[in-house]
Backbone as CSV, one residue per row, in Angstrom:
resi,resn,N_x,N_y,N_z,CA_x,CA_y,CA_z,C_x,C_y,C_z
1,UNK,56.951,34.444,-2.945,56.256,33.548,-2.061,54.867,34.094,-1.749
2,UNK,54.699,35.366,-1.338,53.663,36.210,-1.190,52.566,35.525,-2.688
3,UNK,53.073,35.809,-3.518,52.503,35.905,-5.021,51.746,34.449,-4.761
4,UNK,52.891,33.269,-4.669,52.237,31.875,-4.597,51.211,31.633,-3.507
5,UNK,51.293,32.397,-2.789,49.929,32.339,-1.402,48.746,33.176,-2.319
6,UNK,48.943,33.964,-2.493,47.604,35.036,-3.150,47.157,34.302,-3.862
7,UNK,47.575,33.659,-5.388,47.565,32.635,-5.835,46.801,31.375,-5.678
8,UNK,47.188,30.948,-4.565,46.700,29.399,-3.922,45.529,29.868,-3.409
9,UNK,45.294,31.120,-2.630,43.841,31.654,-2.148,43.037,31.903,-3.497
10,UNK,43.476,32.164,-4.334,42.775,32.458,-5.548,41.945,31.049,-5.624
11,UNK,42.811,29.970,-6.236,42.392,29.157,-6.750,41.317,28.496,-5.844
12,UNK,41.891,28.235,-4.478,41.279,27.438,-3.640,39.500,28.419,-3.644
13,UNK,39.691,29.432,-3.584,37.888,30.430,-3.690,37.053,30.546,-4.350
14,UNK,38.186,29.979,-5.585,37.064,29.620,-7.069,36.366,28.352,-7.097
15,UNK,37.866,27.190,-6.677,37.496,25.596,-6.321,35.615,25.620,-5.063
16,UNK,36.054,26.380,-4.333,35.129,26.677,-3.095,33.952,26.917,-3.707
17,UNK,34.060,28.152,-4.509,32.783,28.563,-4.864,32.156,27.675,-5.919
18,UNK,32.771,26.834,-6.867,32.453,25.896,-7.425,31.758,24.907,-6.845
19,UNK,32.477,24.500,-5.600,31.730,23.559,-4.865,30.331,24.077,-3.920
20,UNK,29.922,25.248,-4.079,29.042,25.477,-3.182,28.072,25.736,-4.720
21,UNK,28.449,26.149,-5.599,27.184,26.626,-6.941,27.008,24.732,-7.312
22,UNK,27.760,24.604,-7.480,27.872,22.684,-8.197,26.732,21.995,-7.629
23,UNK,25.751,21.470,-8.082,24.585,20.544,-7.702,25.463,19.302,-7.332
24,UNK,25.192,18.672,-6.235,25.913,17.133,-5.855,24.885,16.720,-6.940
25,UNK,25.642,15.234,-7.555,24.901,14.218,-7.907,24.146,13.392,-7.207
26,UNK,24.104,12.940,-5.901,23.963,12.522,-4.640,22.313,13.382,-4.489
27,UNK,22.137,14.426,-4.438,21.481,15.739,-3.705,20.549,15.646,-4.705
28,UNK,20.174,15.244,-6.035,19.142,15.695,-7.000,17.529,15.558,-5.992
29,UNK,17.071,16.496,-6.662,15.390,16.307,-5.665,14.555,15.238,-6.380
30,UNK,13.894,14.780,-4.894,12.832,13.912,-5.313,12.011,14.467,-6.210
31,UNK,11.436,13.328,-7.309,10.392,13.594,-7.819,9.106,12.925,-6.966
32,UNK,8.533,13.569,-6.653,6.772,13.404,-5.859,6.124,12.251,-7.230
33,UNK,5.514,11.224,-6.186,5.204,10.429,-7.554,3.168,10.267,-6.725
34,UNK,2.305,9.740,-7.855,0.952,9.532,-7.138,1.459,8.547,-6.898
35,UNK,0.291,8.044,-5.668,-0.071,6.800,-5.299,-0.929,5.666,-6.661
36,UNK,-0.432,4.431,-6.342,-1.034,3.338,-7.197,-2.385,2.758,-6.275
37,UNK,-3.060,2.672,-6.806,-3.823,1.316,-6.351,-4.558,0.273,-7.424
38,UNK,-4.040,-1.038,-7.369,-4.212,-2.258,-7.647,-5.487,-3.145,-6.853
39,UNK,-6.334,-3.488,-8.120,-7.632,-4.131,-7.190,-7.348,-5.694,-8.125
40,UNK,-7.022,-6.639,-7.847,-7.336,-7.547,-8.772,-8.720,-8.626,-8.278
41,UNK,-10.182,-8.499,-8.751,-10.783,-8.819,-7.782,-11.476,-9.902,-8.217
42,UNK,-10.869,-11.077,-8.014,-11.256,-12.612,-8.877,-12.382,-12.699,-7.588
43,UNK,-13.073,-12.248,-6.705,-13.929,-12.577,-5.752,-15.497,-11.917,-6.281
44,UNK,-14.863,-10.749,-7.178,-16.083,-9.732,-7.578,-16.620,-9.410,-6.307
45,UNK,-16.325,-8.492,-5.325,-16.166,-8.169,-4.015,-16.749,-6.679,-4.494
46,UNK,-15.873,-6.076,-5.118,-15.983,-4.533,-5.555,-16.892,-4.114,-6.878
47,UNK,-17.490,-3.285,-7.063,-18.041,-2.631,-8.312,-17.179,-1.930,-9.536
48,UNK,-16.824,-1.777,-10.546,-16.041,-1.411,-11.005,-15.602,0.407,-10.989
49,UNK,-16.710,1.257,-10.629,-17.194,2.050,-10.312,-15.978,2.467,-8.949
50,UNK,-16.302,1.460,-7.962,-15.559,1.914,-7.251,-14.192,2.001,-6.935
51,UNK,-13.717,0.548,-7.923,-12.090,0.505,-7.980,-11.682,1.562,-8.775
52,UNK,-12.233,2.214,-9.828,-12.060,3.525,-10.303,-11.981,5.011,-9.141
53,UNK,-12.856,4.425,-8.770,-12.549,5.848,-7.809,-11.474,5.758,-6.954
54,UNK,-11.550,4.270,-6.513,-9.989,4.172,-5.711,-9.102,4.330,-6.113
55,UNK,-8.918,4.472,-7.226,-7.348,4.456,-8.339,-7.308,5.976,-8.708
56,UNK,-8.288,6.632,-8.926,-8.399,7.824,-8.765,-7.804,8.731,-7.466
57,UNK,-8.616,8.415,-6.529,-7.951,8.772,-5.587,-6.748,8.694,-4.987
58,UNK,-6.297,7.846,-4.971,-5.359,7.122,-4.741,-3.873,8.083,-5.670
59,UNK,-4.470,8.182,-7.028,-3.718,8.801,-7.949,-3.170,10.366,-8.025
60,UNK,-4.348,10.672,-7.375,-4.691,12.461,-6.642,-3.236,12.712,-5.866
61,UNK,-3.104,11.692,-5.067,-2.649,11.958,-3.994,-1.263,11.606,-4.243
62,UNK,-0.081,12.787,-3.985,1.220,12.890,-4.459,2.056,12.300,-2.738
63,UNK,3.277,11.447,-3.417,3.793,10.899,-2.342,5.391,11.875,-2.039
64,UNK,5.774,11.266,-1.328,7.389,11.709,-1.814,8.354,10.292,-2.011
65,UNK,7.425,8.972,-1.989,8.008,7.878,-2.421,6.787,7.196,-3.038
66,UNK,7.357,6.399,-3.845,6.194,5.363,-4.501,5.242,4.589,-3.313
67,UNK,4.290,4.796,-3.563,3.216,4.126,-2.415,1.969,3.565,-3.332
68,UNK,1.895,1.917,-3.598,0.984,1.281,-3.540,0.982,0.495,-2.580
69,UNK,-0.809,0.392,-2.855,-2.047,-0.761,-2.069,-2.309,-1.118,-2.935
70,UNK,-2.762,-2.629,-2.624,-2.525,-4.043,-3.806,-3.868,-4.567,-3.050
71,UNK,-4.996,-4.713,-3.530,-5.970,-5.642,-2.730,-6.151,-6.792,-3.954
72,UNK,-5.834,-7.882,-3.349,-6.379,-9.052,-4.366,-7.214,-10.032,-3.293
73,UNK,-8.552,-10.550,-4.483,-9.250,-10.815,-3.950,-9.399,-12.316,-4.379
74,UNK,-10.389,-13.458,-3.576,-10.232,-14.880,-3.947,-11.607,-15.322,-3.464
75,UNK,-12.054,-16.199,-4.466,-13.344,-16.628,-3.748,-13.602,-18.004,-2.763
76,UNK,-12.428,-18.117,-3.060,-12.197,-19.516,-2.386,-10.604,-19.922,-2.154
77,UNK,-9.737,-20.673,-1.165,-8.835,-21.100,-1.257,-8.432,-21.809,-2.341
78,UNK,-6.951,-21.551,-3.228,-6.957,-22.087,-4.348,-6.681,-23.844,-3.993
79,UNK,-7.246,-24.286,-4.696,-6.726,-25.803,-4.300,-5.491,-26.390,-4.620
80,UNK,-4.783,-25.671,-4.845,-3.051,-26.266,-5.060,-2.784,-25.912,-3.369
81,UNK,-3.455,-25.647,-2.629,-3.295,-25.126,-1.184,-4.349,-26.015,-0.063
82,UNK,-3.591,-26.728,1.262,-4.923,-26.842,1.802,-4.944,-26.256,3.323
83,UNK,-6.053,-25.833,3.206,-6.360,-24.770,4.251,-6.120,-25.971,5.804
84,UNK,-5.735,-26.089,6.648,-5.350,-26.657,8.029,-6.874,-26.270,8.388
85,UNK,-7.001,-27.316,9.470,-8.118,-27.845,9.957,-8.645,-26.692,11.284
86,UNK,-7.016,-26.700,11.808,-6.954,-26.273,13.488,-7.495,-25.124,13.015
87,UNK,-7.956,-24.625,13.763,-8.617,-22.511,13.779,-7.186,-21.964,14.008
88,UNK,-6.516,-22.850,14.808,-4.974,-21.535,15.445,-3.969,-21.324,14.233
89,UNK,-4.024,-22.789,13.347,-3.250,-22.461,12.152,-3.801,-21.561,11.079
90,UNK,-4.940,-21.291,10.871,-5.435,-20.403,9.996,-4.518,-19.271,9.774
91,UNK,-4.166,-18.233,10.797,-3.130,-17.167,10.892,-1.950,-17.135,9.594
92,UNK,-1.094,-18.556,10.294,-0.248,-18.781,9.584,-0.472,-19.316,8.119
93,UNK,-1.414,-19.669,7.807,-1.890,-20.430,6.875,-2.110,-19.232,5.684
94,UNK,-2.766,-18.236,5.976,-2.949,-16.935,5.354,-2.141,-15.829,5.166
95,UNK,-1.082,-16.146,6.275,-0.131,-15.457,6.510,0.785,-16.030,5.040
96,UNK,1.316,-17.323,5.305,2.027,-17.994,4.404,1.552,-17.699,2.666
97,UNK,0.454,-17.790,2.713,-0.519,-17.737,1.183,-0.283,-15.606,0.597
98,UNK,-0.730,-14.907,1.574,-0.566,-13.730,1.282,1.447,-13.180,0.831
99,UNK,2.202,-13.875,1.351,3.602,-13.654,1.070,3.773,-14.234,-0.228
100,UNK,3.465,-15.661,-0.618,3.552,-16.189,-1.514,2.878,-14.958,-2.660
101,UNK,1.861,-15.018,-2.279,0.942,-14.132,-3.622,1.555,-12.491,-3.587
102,UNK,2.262,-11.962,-2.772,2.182,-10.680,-2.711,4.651,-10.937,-3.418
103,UNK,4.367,-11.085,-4.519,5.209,-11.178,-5.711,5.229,-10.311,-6.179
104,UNK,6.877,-9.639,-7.183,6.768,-9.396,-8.182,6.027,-7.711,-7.863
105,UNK,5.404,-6.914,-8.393,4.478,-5.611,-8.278,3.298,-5.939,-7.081
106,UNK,3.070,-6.743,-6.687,2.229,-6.977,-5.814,2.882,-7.112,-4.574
107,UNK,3.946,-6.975,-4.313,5.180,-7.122,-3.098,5.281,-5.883,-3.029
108,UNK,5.328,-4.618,-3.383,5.628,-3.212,-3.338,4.752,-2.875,-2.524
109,UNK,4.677,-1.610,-1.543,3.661,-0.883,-0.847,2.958,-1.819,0.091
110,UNK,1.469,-1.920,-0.125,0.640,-2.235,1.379,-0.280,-3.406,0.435
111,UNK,-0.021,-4.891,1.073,-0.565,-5.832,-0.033,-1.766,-6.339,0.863
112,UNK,-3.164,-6.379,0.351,-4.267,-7.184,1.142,-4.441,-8.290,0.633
113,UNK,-4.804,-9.015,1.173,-5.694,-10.912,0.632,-6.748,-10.742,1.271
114,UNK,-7.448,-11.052,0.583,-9.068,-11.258,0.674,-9.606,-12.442,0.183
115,UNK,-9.954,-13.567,1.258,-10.350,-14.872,0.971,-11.936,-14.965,1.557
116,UNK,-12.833,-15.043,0.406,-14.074,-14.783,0.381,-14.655,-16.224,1.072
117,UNK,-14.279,-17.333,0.980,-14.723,-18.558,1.543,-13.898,-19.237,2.084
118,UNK,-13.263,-19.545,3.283,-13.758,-18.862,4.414,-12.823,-17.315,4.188
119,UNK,-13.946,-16.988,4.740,-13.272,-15.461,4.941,-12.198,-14.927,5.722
120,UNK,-11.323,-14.488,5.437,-10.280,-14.247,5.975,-9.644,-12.487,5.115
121,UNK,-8.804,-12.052,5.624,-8.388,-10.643,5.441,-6.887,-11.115,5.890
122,UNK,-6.187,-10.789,5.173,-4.458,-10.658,5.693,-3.716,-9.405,4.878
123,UNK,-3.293,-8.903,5.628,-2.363,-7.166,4.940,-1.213,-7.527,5.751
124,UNK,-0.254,-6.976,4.284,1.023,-7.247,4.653,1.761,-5.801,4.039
125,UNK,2.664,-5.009,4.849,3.599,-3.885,4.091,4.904,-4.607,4.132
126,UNK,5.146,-4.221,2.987,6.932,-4.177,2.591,7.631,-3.181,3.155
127,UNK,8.861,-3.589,3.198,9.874,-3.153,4.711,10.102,-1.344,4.050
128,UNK,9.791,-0.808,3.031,10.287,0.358,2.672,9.124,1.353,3.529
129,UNK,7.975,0.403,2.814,6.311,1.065,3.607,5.965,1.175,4.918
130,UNK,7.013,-0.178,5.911,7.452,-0.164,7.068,8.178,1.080,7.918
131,UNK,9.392,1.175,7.228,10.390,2.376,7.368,9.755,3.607,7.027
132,UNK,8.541,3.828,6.492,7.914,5.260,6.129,6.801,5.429,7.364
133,UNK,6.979,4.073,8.002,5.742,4.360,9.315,4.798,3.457,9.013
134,UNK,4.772,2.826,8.247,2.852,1.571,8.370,3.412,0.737,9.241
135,UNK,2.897,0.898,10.524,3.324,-0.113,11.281,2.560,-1.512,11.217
136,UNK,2.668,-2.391,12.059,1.671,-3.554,12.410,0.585,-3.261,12.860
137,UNK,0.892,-2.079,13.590,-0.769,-1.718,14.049,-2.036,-1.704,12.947
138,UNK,-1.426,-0.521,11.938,-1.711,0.053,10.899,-2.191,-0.863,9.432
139,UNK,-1.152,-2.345,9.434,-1.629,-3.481,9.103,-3.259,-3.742,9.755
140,UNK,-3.055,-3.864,11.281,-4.589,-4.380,12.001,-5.771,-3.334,11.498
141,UNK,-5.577,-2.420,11.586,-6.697,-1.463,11.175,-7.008,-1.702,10.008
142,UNK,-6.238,-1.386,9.062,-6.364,-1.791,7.756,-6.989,-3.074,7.820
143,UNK,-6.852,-4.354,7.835,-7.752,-5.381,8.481,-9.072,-5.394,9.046
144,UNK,-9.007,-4.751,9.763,-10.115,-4.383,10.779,-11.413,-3.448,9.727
145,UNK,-10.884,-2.892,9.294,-11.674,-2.291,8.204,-12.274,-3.496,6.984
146,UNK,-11.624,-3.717,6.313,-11.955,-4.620,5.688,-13.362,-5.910,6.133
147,UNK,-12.665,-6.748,7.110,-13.516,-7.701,8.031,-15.110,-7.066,8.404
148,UNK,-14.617,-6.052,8.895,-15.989,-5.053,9.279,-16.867,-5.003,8.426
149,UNK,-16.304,-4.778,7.495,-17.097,-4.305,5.895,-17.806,-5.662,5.564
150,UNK,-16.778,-6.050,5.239,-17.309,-8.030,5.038,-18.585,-8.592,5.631
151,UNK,-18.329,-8.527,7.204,-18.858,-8.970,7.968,-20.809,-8.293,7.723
152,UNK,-20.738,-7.289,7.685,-21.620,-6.206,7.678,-22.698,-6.344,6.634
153,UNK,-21.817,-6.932,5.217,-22.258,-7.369,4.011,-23.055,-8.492,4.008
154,UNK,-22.374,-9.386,4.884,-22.514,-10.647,4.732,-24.183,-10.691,5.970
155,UNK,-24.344,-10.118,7.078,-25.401,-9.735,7.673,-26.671,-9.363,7.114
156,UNK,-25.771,-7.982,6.409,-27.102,-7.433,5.114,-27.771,-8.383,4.293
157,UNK,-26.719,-9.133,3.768,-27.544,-10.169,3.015,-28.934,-11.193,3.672
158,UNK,-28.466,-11.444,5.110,-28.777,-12.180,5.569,-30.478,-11.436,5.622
159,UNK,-30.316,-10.370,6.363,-31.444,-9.175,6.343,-32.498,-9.217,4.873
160,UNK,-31.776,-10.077,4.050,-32.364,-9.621,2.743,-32.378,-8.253,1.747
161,UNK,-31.033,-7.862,1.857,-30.923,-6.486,1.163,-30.595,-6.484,-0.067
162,UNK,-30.216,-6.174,-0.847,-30.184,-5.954,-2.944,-28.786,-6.526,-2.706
163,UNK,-28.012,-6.818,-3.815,-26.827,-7.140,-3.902,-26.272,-5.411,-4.307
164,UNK,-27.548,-4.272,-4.611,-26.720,-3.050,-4.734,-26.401,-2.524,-3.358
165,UNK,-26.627,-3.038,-2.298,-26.450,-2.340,-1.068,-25.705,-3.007,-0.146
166,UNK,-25.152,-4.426,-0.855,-23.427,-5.010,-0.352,-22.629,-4.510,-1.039
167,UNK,-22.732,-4.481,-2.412,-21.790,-3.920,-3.029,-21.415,-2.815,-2.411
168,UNK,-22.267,-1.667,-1.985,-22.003,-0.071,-1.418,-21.317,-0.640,-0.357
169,UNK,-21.483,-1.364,0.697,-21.260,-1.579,1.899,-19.143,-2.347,1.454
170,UNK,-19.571,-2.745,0.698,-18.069,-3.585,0.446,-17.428,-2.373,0.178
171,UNK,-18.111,-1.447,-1.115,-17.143,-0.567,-1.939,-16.533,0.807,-0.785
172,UNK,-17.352,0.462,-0.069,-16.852,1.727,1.133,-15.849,1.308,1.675
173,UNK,-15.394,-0.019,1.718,-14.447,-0.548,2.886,-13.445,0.049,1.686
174,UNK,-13.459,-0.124,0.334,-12.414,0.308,-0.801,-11.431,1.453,-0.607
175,UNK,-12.648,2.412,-0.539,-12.668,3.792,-0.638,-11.749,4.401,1.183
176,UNK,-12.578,3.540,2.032,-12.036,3.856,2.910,-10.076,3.057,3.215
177,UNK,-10.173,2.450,2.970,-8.876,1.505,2.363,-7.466,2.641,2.023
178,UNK,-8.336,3.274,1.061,-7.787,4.234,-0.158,-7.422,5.523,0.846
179,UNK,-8.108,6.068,1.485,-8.105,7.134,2.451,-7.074,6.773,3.385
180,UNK,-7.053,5.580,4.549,-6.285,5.159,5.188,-4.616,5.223,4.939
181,UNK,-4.638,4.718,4.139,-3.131,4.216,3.376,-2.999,5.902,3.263
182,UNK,-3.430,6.333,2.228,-2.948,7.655,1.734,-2.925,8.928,3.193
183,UNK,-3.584,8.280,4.422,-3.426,9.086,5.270,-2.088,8.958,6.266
184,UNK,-1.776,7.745,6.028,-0.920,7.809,7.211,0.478,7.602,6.326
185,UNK,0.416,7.358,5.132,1.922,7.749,4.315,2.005,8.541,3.329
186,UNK,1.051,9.751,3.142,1.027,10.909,3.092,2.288,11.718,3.870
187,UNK,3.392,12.577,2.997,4.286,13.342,3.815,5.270,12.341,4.742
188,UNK,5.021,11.328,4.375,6.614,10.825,5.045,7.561,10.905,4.048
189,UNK,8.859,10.724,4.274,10.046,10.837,3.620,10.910,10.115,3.512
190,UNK,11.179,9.101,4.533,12.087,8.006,4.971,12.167,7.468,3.392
């Protein structure tokens, strides 16, 4: 009986130690992936110059989950769409149009719309980019940046400045875009 206990401790210390050397399947480590960024810019908003650098950057920068920003751009409301009259529906109106369009690879990460006539800005994160921390706030800023930029451009012009010194003024909102995102879901894990 002695023998069958020594025995059973045997086995059970090897089983043990097996289970503590044994990698779970469950447990494999993340692979760190870069960040994407997607410019599709039917508005010609950006320089090409600079969506390069944003994709660059953007690329630099190692996540511990997949993290794209999607900016697509429009020069006008498409006309299979009609824009509501009221100012209060606009929200929803852009709101509705940016879900529709933010499909497919463009639904992943942190999606912008950029509607060049009338101008409008709508950012939307997907619920994973949510759960890693981009809050709604973080939506508004992101926004807020953008509009700014816009707005700023659209002044300059007015001022009479080169179309090379909207472009800079737009391509910064890019760049800064690119920084943002990568700053605040940088090192999350969720």
């Amino acid at each position: 009986m002695i023998r069958s206990i020594v025995g059973l401790g045997s086995v059970l210390a090897v089983l043990t130690a097996g289970l503590i050397v044994a990698p779970r399947a469950d447990a494999a480590p993340q692979k760190k992936k870069p960040g994407v960024l997607h410019v599709y810019d039917g508005a010609a908003l950006f320089t090409e110059t600079a969506i390069d650098r944003g994709k660059v950057a953007l690329g630099k920068t190692v996540f511990d989950h997949e993290t794209v920003l999607t900016v697509d751009t429009h020069a006008a409301v498409p006309k299979d769409r009609k824009l509501p009259a009221e100012p209060g529906e606009r929200a929803k109106f852009f709101e509705s149009w940016a879900k529709s369009a933010a499909s497919g690879d463009r639904a992943k990460g942190v999606y912008v719309l950029v509607c060049r006539s009338p101008g409008y800005v709508q950012v939307l994160a997907d619920k994973a980019t949510r759960d890693r921390g981009f809050t709604a706030e973080n939506e508004q800023r992101l926004r807020d940046m953008f509009t700014t930029a816009f707005k700023d451009a659209a002044a300059a012009k007015k001022d009479g400045k080169s179309d090379e010194e909207l472009f800079k003024i737009r391509d910064k909102s890019l760049s800064n875009a690119v920084e943002y995102v990568s700053g605040v879901l940088k090192g999350t894990i969720k």
